[in-house]
N, C-alpha and C positions, 0 to 999 in steps of 0.2 A: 391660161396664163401665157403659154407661148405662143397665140397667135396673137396677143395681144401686146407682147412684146414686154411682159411685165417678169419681173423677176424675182424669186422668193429672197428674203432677207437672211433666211434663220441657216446656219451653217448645214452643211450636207454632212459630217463627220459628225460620230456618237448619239447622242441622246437628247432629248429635249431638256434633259435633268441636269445635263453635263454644262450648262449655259445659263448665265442669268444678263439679262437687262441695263445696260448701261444706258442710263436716261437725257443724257448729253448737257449735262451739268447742272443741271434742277438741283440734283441734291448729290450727284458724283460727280469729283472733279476731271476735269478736263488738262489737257497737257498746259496747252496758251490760258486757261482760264476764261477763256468765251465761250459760250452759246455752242453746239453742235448738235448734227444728228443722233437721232440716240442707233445704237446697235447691239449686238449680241454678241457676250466673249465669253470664254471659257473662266469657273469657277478659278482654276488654276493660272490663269493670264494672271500678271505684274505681283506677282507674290515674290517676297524678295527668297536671296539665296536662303539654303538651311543648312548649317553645319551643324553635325555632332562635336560634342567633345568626348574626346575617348574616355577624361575621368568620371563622366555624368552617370548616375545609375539610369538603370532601364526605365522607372517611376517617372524620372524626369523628362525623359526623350519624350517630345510629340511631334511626330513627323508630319508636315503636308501632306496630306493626300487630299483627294474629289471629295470623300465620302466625310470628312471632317469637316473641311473648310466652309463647304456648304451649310453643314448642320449649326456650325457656327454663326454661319451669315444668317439664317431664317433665326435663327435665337437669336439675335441680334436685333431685329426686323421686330419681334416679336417684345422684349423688355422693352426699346424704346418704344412703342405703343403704349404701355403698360399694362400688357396682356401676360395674364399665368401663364406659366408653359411650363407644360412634365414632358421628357425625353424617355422614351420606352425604345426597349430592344434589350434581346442577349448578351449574356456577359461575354466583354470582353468585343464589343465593338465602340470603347473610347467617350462614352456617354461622362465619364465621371472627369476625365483630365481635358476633351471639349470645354464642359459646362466651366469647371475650373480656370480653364487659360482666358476663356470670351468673360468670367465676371471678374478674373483680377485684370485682366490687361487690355482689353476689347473695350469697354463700355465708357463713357463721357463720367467725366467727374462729376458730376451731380447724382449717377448712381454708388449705396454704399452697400459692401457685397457683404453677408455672414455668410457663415457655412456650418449646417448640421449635420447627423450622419445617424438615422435610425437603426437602431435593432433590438430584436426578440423583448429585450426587457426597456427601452423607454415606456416614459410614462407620460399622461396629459400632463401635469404637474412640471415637470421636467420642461419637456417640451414649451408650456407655459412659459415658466420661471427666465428659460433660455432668450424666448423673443423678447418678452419684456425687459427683460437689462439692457437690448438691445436699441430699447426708444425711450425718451423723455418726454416731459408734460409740455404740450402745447398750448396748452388750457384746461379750465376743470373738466373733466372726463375726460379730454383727451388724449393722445399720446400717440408721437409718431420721430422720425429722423429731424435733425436738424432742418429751419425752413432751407426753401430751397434745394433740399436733399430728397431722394428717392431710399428708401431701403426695401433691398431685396436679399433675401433669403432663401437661399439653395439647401433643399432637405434629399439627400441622397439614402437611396432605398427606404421610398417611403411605405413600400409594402412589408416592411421586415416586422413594426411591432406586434406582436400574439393578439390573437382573440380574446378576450373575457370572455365569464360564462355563457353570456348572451348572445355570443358572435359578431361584435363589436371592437374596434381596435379605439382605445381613449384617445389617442394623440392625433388620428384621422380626423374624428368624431368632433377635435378642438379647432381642426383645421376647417374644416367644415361650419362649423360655428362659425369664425373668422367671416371666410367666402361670403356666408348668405346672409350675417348681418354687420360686418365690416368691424368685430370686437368680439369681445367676449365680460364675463363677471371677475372682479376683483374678488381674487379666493383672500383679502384681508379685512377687507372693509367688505362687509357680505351684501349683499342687492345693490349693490355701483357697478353700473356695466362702464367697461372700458372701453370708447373708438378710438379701433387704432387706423391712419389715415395714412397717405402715400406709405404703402408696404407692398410689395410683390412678391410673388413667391414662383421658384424654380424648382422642381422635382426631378429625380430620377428612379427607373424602377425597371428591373427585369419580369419578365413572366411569371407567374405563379409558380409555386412548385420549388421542395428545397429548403423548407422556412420561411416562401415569402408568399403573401394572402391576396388573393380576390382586394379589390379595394372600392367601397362601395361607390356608383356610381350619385351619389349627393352629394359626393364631391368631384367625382372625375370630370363632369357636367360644367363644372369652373375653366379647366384650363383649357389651354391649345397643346395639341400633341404637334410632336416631331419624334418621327421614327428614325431610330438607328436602327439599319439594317446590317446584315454583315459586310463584311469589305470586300470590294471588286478583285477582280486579280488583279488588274492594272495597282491598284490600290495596295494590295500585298506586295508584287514586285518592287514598287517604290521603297515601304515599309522596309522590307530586308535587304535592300539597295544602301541606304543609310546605316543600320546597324550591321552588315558584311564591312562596312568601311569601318564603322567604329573599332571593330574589332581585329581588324587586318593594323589598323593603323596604333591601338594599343598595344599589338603583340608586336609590331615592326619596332616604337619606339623602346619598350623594354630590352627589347632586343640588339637596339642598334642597327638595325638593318635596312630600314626604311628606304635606302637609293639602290637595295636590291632589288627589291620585290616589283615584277615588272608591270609594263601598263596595260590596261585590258579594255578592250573594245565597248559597244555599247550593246549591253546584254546579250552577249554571244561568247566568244573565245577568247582567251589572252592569247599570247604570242606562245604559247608551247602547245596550243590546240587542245587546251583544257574547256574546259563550260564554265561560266561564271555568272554570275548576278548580277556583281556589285560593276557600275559603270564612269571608268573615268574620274575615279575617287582620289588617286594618291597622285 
């Protein structure tokens, strides 16, 4: 390449992971709105500010990081497709408040988001009963969202319900049904099979182990995975960057003190040659 006088495009800092594709306005927009080169920028490039608020509980805060915003954006990539996607990884890498923030506030209004939450004791019935209130008749046997609508369905830990005697989980088993034949039987009207049409489905699931089961692969076979992996450092530091503030600045305002507490460098010392975190917050 360099006696050819050619030059790589793809940035020399971090990871190939660290970066996605901006297409020079195909389908992302551009500053002036014309035509350009495409190029590569960081996950994290033109993400607007993030502030905490000191009264928000922990539950609420979802910080930017790398490791989110990405998972966010291939989930994104992947609904508008209309491709299943299960989000696998360890608790407590952000799988359930991701999925959460990208179907209420992420997605074009044509998608309509429910939200289930499996455990030990659902049942297929249940599980049934839930989606279906969720669609109307499109016609006879049919049933799906409003025309022009998408319904998508986020089932969080969908490895939690028990085995039956046979080693079968019911609510998997329905879901499954669904997948391979796009419906299931009306448990009222007995031998009418229901299609149900424009529906998608979102999963989240931790590792085996704990109360949560192997899940067979008759169904796994359906979706698209995206893995949550654990969070980078860079990605920690960030993390407790924002909540060091949150809590400097709830205990400054109870306090009254807040044009005390002095200002601190960018993750290194404050001004008394202490170590600090939190950078240029107050």
């Amino acid at each position: 390449m360099n006696e050819n006088g050619m030059k790589l495009l793809f940035p020399k800092e971090g990871r190939v992971y660290d970066y996605t594709l901006h297409d020079g306005g195909f389908t992302d927009p551009t500053e002036d709105g014309e035509p350009a080169n495409p190029y590569w920028f960081n996950w994290m490039d033109n993400l607007d500010d993030y502030e905490v608020d000191p009264e928000w509980q922990y539950a609420d805060i979802e910080v930017p990081t790398l490791d989110n915003v990405r998972s966010a954006a291939i989930l994104g990539y992947k609904i508008t497709n209309y491709n299943h996607v299960i989000c696998v990884g360890p608790t407590g890498t952000g799988k359930t408040v991701t999925i959460s923030s990208k179907l209420s506030r992420g997605l074009h209004k044509k998608f309509i988001c429910e939200f289930l939450v499996f455990s030990a004791r659902t049942s297929a019935n249940q599980t049934q009963d839930v989606i279906d209130s969720k669609l109307e008749r499109r016609r006879r046997g049919v049933f799906g969202p409003p025309p022009t609508k998408r319904q998508v369905f986020f089932i969080d830990d969908l490895n939690m319900p028990a085995l039956e005697v046979y080693g079968a989980q019911p609510p998997i088993e329905l879901l499954r049904q669904f997948m391979d034949f796009s419906g299931w039987y009306d448990r009222t009207n007995i031998g009418e099979f229901k299609m149900l049409i424009d529906v998608g489905m979102v999963a989240a699931m931790g590792p085996p182990g704990g109360g949560r089961n192997p899940v067979t692969m008759r169904l796994m076979r359906h979706f698209h995975y995206v893995s949550f992996t654990e969070m980078e450092y860079n990605s920690k530091v960030i993390f407790f960057y924002y909540l060091r503030g949150r809590d400097i600045k709830r205990v400054a305002e109870h306090a009254a003190l807040l044009p005390l507490i002095p200002a601190v460098d960018s993750i290194g010392r404050n001004d008394d040659g202490d170590e600090v975190v939190v950078s240029n917050y107050i």
